[in-house]
C-alpha positions in Angstrom: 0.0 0.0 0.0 1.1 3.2 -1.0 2.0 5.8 1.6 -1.0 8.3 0.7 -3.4 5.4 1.2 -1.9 4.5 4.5 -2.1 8.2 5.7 -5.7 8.4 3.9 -6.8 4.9 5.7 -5.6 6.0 9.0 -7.0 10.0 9.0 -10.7 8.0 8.5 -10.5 6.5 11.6 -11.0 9.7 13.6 -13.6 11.4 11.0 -17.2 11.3 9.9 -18.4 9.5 7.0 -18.6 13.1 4.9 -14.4 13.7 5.1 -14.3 10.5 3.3 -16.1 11.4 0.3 -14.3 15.1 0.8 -11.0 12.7 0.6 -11.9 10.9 -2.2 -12.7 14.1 -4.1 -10.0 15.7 -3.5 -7.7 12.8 -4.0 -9.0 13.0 -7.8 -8.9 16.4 -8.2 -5.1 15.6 -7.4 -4.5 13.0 -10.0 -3.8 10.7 -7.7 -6.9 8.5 -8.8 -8.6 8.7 -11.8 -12.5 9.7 -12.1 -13.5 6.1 -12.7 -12.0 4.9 -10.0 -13.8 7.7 -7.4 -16.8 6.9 -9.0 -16.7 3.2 -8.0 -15.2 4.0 -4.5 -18.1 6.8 -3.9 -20.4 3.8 -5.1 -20.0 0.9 -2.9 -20.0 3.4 0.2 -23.2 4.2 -1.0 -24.3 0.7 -2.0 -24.5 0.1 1.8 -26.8 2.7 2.5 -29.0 1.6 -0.4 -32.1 -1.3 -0.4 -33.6 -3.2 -2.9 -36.7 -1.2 -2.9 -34.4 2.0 -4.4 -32.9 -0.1 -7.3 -35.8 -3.1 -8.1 -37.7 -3.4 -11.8 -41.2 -2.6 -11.0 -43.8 -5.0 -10.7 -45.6 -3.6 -13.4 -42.7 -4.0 -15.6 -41.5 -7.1 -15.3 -41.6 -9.6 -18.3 -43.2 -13.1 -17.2 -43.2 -16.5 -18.9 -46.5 -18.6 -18.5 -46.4 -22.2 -17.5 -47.6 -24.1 -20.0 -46.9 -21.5 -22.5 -45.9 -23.2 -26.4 -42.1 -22.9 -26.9 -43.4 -21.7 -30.2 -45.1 -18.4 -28.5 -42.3 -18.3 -25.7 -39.1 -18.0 -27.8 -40.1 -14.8 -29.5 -40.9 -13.0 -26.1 -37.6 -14.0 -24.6 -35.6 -12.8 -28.4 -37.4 -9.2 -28.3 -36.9 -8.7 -24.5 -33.2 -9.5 -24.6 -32.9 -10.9 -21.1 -31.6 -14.1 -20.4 -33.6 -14.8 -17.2 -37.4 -14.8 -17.0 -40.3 -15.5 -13.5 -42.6 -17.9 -15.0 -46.1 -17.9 -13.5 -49.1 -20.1 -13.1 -52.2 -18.2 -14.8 -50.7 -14.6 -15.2 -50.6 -14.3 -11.4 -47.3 -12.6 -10.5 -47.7 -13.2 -7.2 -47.6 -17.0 -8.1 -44.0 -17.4 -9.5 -42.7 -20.8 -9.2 -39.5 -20.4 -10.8 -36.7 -19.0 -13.4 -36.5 -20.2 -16.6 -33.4 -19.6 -18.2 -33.2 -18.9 -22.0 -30.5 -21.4 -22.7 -31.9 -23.5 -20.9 -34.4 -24.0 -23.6 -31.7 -23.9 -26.4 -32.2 -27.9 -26.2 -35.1 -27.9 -27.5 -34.3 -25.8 -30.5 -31.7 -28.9 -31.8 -34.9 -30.7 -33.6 -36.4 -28.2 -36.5 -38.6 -25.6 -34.8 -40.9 -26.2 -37.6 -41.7 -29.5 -37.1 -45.2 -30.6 -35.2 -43.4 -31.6 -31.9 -42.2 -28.3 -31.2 -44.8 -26.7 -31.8 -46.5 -28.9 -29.2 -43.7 -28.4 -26.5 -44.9 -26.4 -23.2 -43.1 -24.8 -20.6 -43.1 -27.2 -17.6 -41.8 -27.4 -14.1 -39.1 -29.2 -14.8 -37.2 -26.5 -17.0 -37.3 -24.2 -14.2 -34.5 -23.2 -11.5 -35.8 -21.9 -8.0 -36.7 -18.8 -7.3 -34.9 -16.6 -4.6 -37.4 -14.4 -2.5 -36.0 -11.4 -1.0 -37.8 -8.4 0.8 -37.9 -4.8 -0.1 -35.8 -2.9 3.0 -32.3 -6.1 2.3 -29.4 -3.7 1.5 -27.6 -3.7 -1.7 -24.5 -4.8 0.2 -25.8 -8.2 1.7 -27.8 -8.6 -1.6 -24.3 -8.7 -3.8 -22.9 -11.1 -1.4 -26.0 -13.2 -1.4 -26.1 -13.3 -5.2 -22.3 -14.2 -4.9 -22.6 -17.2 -2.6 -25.8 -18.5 -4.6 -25.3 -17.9 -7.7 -28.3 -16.4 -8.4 -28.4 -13.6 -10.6 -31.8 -12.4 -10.1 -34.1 -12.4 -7.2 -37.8 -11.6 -6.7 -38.5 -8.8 -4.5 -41.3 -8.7 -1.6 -43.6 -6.3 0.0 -44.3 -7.1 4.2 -47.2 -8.7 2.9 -45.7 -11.3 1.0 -47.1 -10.0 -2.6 -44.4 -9.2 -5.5 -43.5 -5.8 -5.5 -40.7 -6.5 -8.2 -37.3 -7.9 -9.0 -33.4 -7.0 -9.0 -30.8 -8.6 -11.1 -26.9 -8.8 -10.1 -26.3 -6.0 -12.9 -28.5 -3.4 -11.3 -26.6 -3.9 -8.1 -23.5 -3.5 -10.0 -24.6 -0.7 -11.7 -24.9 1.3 -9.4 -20.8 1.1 -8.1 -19.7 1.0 -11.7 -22.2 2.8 -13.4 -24.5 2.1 -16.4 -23.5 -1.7 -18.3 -24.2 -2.1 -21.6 -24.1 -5.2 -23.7 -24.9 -5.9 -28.0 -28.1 -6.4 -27.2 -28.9 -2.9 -25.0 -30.8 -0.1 -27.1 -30.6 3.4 -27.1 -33.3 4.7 -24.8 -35.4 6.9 -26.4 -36.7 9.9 -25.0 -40.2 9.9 -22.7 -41.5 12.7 -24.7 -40.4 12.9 -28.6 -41.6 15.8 -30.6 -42.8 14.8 -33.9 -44.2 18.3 -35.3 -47.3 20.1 -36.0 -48.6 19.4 -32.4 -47.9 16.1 -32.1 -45.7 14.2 -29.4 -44.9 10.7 -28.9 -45.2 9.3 -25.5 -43.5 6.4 -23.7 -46.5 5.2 -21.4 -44.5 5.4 -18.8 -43.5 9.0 -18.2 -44.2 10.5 -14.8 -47.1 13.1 -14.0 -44.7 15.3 -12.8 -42.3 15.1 -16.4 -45.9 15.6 -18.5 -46.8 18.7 -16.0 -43.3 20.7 -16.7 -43.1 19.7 -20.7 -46.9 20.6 -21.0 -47.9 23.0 -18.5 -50.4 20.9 -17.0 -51.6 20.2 -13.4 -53.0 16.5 -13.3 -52.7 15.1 -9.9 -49.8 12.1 -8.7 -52.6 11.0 -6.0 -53.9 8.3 -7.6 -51.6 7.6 -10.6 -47.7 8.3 -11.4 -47.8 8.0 -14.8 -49.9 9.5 -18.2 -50.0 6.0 -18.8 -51.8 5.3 -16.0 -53.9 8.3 -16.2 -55.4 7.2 -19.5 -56.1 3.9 -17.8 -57.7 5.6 -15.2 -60.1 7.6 -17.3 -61.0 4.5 -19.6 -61.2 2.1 -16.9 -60.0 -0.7 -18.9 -56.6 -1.6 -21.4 -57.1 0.0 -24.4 -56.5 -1.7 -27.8 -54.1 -0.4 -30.4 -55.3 2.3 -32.4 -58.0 3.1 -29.2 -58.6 7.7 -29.2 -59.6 9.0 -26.2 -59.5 13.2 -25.7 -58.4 14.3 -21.9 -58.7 18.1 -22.0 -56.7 19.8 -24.2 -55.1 16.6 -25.5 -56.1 13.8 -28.6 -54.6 10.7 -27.3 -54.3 7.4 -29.6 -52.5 4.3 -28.5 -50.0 3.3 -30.8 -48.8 -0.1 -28.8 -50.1 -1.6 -25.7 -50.4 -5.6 -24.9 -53.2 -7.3 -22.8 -52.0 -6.1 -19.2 -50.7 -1.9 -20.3 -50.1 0.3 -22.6 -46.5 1.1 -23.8 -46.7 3.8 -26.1 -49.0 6.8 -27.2 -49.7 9.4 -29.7 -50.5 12.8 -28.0 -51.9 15.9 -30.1 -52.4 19.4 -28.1 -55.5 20.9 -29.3 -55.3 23.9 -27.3 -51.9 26.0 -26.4 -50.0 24.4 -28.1 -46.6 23.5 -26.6 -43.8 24.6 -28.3 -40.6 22.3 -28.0 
Protein backbone atom coordinates (compact mmCIF):
# COMPACT_ATOMS: atom_id res chain seq x y z
CA UNK A 1 0.00 0.00 0.00
CA UNK A 2 1.06 3.24 -0.95
CA UNK A 3 1.98 5.84 1.59
CA UNK A 4 -0.95 8.26 0.70
CA UNK A 5 -3.38 5.38 1.20
CA UNK A 6 -1.88 4.45 4.51
CA UNK A 7 -2.10 8.18 5.68
CA UNK A 8 -5.71 8.42 3.88
CA UNK A 9 -6.78 4.87 5.75
CA UNK A 10 -5.60 5.98 8.99
CA UNK A 11 -7.04 10.00 9.02
CA UNK A 12 -10.74 7.97 8.50
CA UNK A 13 -10.47 6.49 11.59
CA UNK A 14 -11.02 9.68 13.64
CA UNK A 15 -13.58 11.43 10.97
CA UNK A 16 -17.20 11.27 9.88
CA UNK A 17 -18.44 9.50 6.96
CA UNK A 18 -18.64 13.06 4.95
CA UNK A 19 -14.45 13.67 5.15
CA UNK A 20 -14.29 10.49 3.31
CA UNK A 21 -16.12 11.35 0.34
CA UNK A 22 -14.27 15.07 0.80
CA UNK A 23 -10.96 12.72 0.65
CA UNK A 24 -11.94 10.93 -2.18
CA UNK A 25 -12.73 14.12 -4.10
CA UNK A 26 -9.96 15.66 -3.50
CA UNK A 27 -7.65 12.85 -4.02
CA UNK A 28 -9.03 13.02 -7.79
CA UNK A 29 -8.89 16.41 -8.17
CA UNK A 30 -5.05 15.60 -7.40
CA UNK A 31 -4.51 13.04 -9.97
CA UNK A 32 -3.81 10.68 -7.72
CA UNK A 33 -6.91 8.51 -8.79
CA UNK A 34 -8.59 8.68 -11.75
CA UNK A 35 -12.53 9.73 -12.12
CA UNK A 36 -13.53 6.14 -12.69
CA UNK A 37 -11.96 4.89 -10.02
CA UNK A 38 -13.84 7.70 -7.42
CA UNK A 39 -16.77 6.90 -8.96
CA UNK A 40 -16.66 3.20 -8.00
CA UNK A 41 -15.15 3.96 -4.46
CA UNK A 42 -18.07 6.81 -3.93
CA UNK A 43 -20.42 3.85 -5.11
CA UNK A 44 -19.97 0.88 -2.94
CA UNK A 45 -20.00 3.44 0.16
CA UNK A 46 -23.16 4.21 -1.04
CA UNK A 47 -24.33 0.65 -1.96
CA UNK A 48 -24.52 0.07 1.85
CA UNK A 49 -26.82 2.73 2.51
CA UNK A 50 -28.98 1.61 -0.37
CA UNK A 51 -32.11 -1.34 -0.40
CA UNK A 52 -33.64 -3.22 -2.91
CA UNK A 53 -36.69 -1.19 -2.94
CA UNK A 54 -34.36 1.97 -4.39
CA UNK A 55 -32.86 -0.13 -7.28
CA UNK A 56 -35.79 -3.10 -8.15
CA UNK A 57 -37.67 -3.40 -11.80
CA UNK A 58 -41.20 -2.64 -11.03
CA UNK A 59 -43.79 -5.02 -10.66
CA UNK A 60 -45.56 -3.56 -13.38
CA UNK A 61 -42.74 -4.03 -15.57
CA UNK A 62 -41.54 -7.14 -15.27
CA UNK A 63 -41.59 -9.57 -18.28
CA UNK A 64 -43.25 -13.10 -17.22
CA UNK A 65 -43.23 -16.46 -18.94
CA UNK A 66 -46.52 -18.63 -18.51
CA UNK A 67 -46.35 -22.15 -17.47
CA UNK A 68 -47.62 -24.09 -19.96
CA UNK A 69 -46.87 -21.50 -22.46
CA UNK A 70 -45.88 -23.22 -26.37
CA UNK A 71 -42.15 -22.86 -26.88
CA UNK A 72 -43.39 -21.66 -30.22
CA UNK A 73 -45.10 -18.44 -28.51
CA UNK A 74 -42.32 -18.25 -25.72
CA UNK A 75 -39.07 -17.96 -27.83
CA UNK A 76 -40.08 -14.77 -29.54
CA UNK A 77 -40.92 -12.97 -26.11
CA UNK A 78 -37.60 -14.02 -24.58
CA UNK A 79 -35.63 -12.78 -28.45
CA UNK A 80 -37.37 -9.20 -28.34
CA UNK A 81 -36.89 -8.73 -24.49
CA UNK A 82 -33.20 -9.46 -24.56
CA UNK A 83 -32.86 -10.87 -21.08
CA UNK A 84 -31.56 -14.11 -20.35
CA UNK A 85 -33.61 -14.79 -17.18
CA UNK A 86 -37.39 -14.78 -17.04
CA UNK A 87 -40.30 -15.47 -13.55
CA UNK A 88 -42.60 -17.86 -14.95
CA UNK A 89 -46.15 -17.93 -13.45
CA UNK A 90 -49.08 -20.05 -13.08
CA UNK A 91 -52.19 -18.16 -14.84
CA UNK A 92 -50.74 -14.59 -15.19
CA UNK A 93 -50.63 -14.29 -11.43
CA UNK A 94 -47.27 -12.56 -10.48
CA UNK A 95 -47.73 -13.16 -7.17
CA UNK A 96 -47.57 -17.00 -8.11
CA UNK A 97 -44.04 -17.35 -9.45
CA UNK A 98 -42.72 -20.80 -9.20
CA UNK A 99 -39.53 -20.44 -10.76
CA UNK A 100 -36.70 -18.96 -13.42
CA UNK A 101 -36.54 -20.18 -16.60
CA UNK A 102 -33.38 -19.59 -18.19
CA UNK A 103 -33.24 -18.91 -21.98
CA UNK A 104 -30.54 -21.40 -22.68
CA UNK A 105 -31.94 -23.48 -20.89
CA UNK A 106 -34.42 -24.01 -23.57
CA UNK A 107 -31.67 -23.86 -26.38
CA UNK A 108 -32.20 -27.88 -26.24
CA UNK A 109 -35.13 -27.88 -27.51
CA UNK A 110 -34.31 -25.80 -30.51
CA UNK A 111 -31.73 -28.92 -31.81
CA UNK A 112 -34.92 -30.67 -33.58
CA UNK A 113 -36.40 -28.17 -36.52
CA UNK A 114 -38.57 -25.64 -34.79
CA UNK A 115 -40.88 -26.19 -37.62
CA UNK A 116 -41.67 -29.49 -37.07
CA UNK A 117 -45.15 -30.59 -35.24
CA UNK A 118 -43.36 -31.56 -31.92
CA UNK A 119 -42.16 -28.27 -31.19
CA UNK A 120 -44.80 -26.74 -31.84
CA UNK A 121 -46.45 -28.87 -29.21
CA UNK A 122 -43.70 -28.38 -26.49
CA UNK A 123 -44.93 -26.45 -23.24
CA UNK A 124 -43.10 -24.78 -20.63
CA UNK A 125 -43.11 -27.20 -17.60
CA UNK A 126 -41.81 -27.44 -14.13
CA UNK A 127 -39.13 -29.21 -14.82
CA UNK A 128 -37.20 -26.51 -16.98
CA UNK A 129 -37.29 -24.22 -14.17
CA UNK A 130 -34.49 -23.19 -11.52
CA UNK A 131 -35.75 -21.91 -7.97
CA UNK A 132 -36.65 -18.81 -7.28
CA UNK A 133 -34.88 -16.56 -4.60
CA UNK A 134 -37.43 -14.37 -2.54
CA UNK A 135 -36.04 -11.39 -0.96
CA UNK A 136 -37.80 -8.45 0.77
CA UNK A 137 -37.89 -4.75 -0.10
CA UNK A 138 -35.85 -2.94 3.03
CA UNK A 139 -32.35 -6.07 2.29
CA UNK A 140 -29.43 -3.66 1.52
CA UNK A 141 -27.64 -3.65 -1.74
CA UNK A 142 -24.52 -4.78 0.20
CA UNK A 143 -25.82 -8.19 1.68
CA UNK A 144 -27.75 -8.61 -1.61
CA UNK A 145 -24.25 -8.66 -3.83
CA UNK A 146 -22.94 -11.13 -1.42
CA UNK A 147 -26.04 -13.24 -1.36
CA UNK A 148 -26.06 -13.27 -5.17
CA UNK A 149 -22.29 -14.23 -4.92
CA UNK A 150 -22.64 -17.19 -2.56
CA UNK A 151 -25.84 -18.53 -4.65
CA UNK A 152 -25.33 -17.92 -7.74
CA UNK A 153 -28.25 -16.42 -8.38
CA UNK A 154 -28.42 -13.61 -10.57
CA UNK A 155 -31.82 -12.39 -10.08
CA UNK A 156 -34.12 -12.43 -7.24
CA UNK A 157 -37.80 -11.60 -6.72
CA UNK A 158 -38.54 -8.84 -4.54
CA UNK A 159 -41.30 -8.69 -1.60
CA UNK A 160 -43.59 -6.26 0.00
CA UNK A 161 -44.31 -7.10 4.17
CA UNK A 162 -47.23 -8.71 2.90
CA UNK A 163 -45.72 -11.30 1.04
CA UNK A 164 -47.08 -10.03 -2.57
CA UNK A 165 -44.38 -9.19 -5.47
CA UNK A 166 -43.51 -5.84 -5.55
CA UNK A 167 -40.74 -6.45 -8.20
CA UNK A 168 -37.26 -7.89 -9.04
CA UNK A 169 -33.39 -6.99 -9.01
CA UNK A 170 -30.79 -8.62 -11.13
CA UNK A 171 -26.94 -8.84 -10.09
CA UNK A 172 -26.31 -5.96 -12.91
CA UNK A 173 -28.49 -3.38 -11.26
CA UNK A 174 -26.56 -3.89 -8.08
CA UNK A 175 -23.51 -3.47 -10.02
CA UNK A 176 -24.59 -0.73 -11.71
CA UNK A 177 -24.93 1.27 -9.41
CA UNK A 178 -20.82 1.11 -8.13
CA UNK A 179 -19.75 0.95 -11.72
CA UNK A 180 -22.25 2.83 -13.42
CA UNK A 181 -24.46 2.07 -16.40
CA UNK A 182 -23.49 -1.69 -18.29
CA UNK A 183 -24.16 -2.10 -21.61
CA UNK A 184 -24.09 -5.24 -23.75
CA UNK A 185 -24.86 -5.90 -27.98
CA UNK A 186 -28.09 -6.38 -27.18
CA UNK A 187 -28.88 -2.85 -24.97
CA UNK A 188 -30.80 -0.13 -27.15
CA UNK A 189 -30.60 3.42 -27.13
CA UNK A 190 -33.29 4.70 -24.78
CA UNK A 191 -35.36 6.88 -26.41
CA UNK A 192 -36.72 9.93 -24.96
CA UNK A 193 -40.18 9.89 -22.67
CA UNK A 194 -41.52 12.75 -24.66
CA UNK A 195 -40.36 12.93 -28.63
CA UNK A 196 -41.64 15.85 -30.57
CA UNK A 197 -42.84 14.77 -33.86
CA UNK A 198 -44.15 18.34 -35.25
CA UNK A 199 -47.35 20.14 -36.04
CA UNK A 200 -48.62 19.45 -32.40
CA UNK A 201 -47.88 16.06 -32.07
CA UNK A 202 -45.69 14.16 -29.43
CA UNK A 203 -44.90 10.71 -28.88
CA UNK A 204 -45.22 9.28 -25.48
CA UNK A 205 -43.46 6.42 -23.71
CA UNK A 206 -46.55 5.24 -21.41
CA UNK A 207 -44.46 5.36 -18.82
CA UNK A 208 -43.49 9.00 -18.20
CA UNK A 209 -44.22 10.55 -14.83
CA UNK A 210 -47.11 13.06 -13.95
CA UNK A 211 -44.67 15.29 -12.80
CA UNK A 212 -42.31 15.11 -16.36
CA UNK A 213 -45.89 15.62 -18.49
CA UNK A 214 -46.78 18.71 -16.04
CA UNK A 215 -43.28 20.69 -16.73
CA UNK A 216 -43.09 19.70 -20.69
CA UNK A 217 -46.89 20.57 -21.00
CA UNK A 218 -47.90 23.02 -18.47
CA UNK A 219 -50.43 20.85 -16.98
CA UNK A 220 -51.56 20.25 -13.39
CA UNK A 221 -52.97 16.48 -13.32
CA UNK A 222 -52.65 15.11 -9.86
CA UNK A 223 -49.84 12.07 -8.68
CA UNK A 224 -52.64 10.99 -5.99
CA UNK A 225 -53.94 8.30 -7.56
CA UNK A 226 -51.56 7.65 -10.57
CA UNK A 227 -47.72 8.28 -11.36
CA UNK A 228 -47.76 8.01 -14.81
CA UNK A 229 -49.91 9.49 -18.18
CA UNK A 230 -49.97 5.97 -18.80
CA UNK A 231 -51.75 5.28 -16.00
CA UNK A 232 -53.94 8.26 -16.21
CA UNK A 233 -55.44 7.20 -19.49
CA UNK A 234 -56.10 3.93 -17.76
CA UNK A 235 -57.70 5.56 -15.21
CA UNK A 236 -60.08 7.56 -17.34
CA UNK A 237 -61.01 4.51 -19.58
CA UNK A 238 -61.23 2.09 -16.92
CA UNK A 239 -59.98 -0.71 -18.86
CA UNK A 240 -56.59 -1.61 -21.35
CA UNK A 241 -57.14 -0.04 -24.38
CA UNK A 242 -56.53 -1.72 -27.75
CA UNK A 243 -54.05 -0.36 -30.36
CA UNK A 244 -55.29 2.31 -32.36
CA UNK A 245 -58.02 3.13 -29.22
CA UNK A 246 -58.63 7.71 -29.20
CA UNK A 247 -59.55 9.04 -26.19
CA UNK A 248 -59.51 13.25 -25.68
CA UNK A 249 -58.39 14.34 -21.93
CA UNK A 250 -58.67 18.12 -21.99
CA UNK A 251 -56.75 19.83 -24.16
CA UNK A 252 -55.07 16.62 -25.47
CA UNK A 253 -56.06 13.79 -28.57
CA UNK A 254 -54.65 10.67 -27.34
CA UNK A 255 -54.26 7.41 -29.58
CA UNK A 256 -52.53 4.34 -28.51
CA UNK A 257 -50.02 3.33 -30.78
CA UNK A 258 -48.80 -0.13 -28.84
CA UNK A 259 -50.11 -1.60 -25.67
CA UNK A 260 -50.38 -5.59 -24.90
CA UNK A 261 -53.24 -7.27 -22.82
CA UNK A 262 -52.01 -6.07 -19.17
CA UNK A 263 -50.67 -1.94 -20.31
CA UNK A 264 -50.12 0.28 -22.58
CA UNK A 265 -46.48 1.09 -23.81
CA UNK A 266 -46.70 3.81 -26.08
CA UNK A 267 -49.00 6.84 -27.15
CA UNK A 268 -49.70 9.43 -29.72
CA UNK A 269 -50.45 12.83 -27.95
CA UNK A 270 -51.85 15.93 -30.06
CA UNK A 271 -52.42 19.42 -28.07
CA UNK A 272 -55.55 20.92 -29.29
CA UNK A 273 -55.30 23.92 -27.33
CA UNK A 274 -51.93 26.00 -26.42
CA UNK A 275 -49.98 24.42 -28.12
CA UNK A 276 -46.64 23.52 -26.59
CA UNK A 277 -43.76 24.62 -28.33
CA UNK A 278 -40.62 22.29 -27.97
Amino acid sequence: MSPWLRNFFKKLEAHPREDFFNAINQAQKQGLIDRDAAKMITGVMEVADMTVSDIMIPRSQMIIINLNASLAETLPRVINSSHSRFPVVDDEDKDNIIGILHAKDILKYLINDPLSENFSDLKIQAHMLRPTAFIPESKHLDSLLKEFRLSRNHLAIVIDEYGSVSGLVTIEDVLEQIVGDIEDEFDKEEDAMIKPCGQGLFELNALTSIEEFNQYFGTQYSTERVDTIGGLVLLNLGHVPPVGTQVKLDAFEIEIIESDTRRIIRMMVKVTIGSHSA
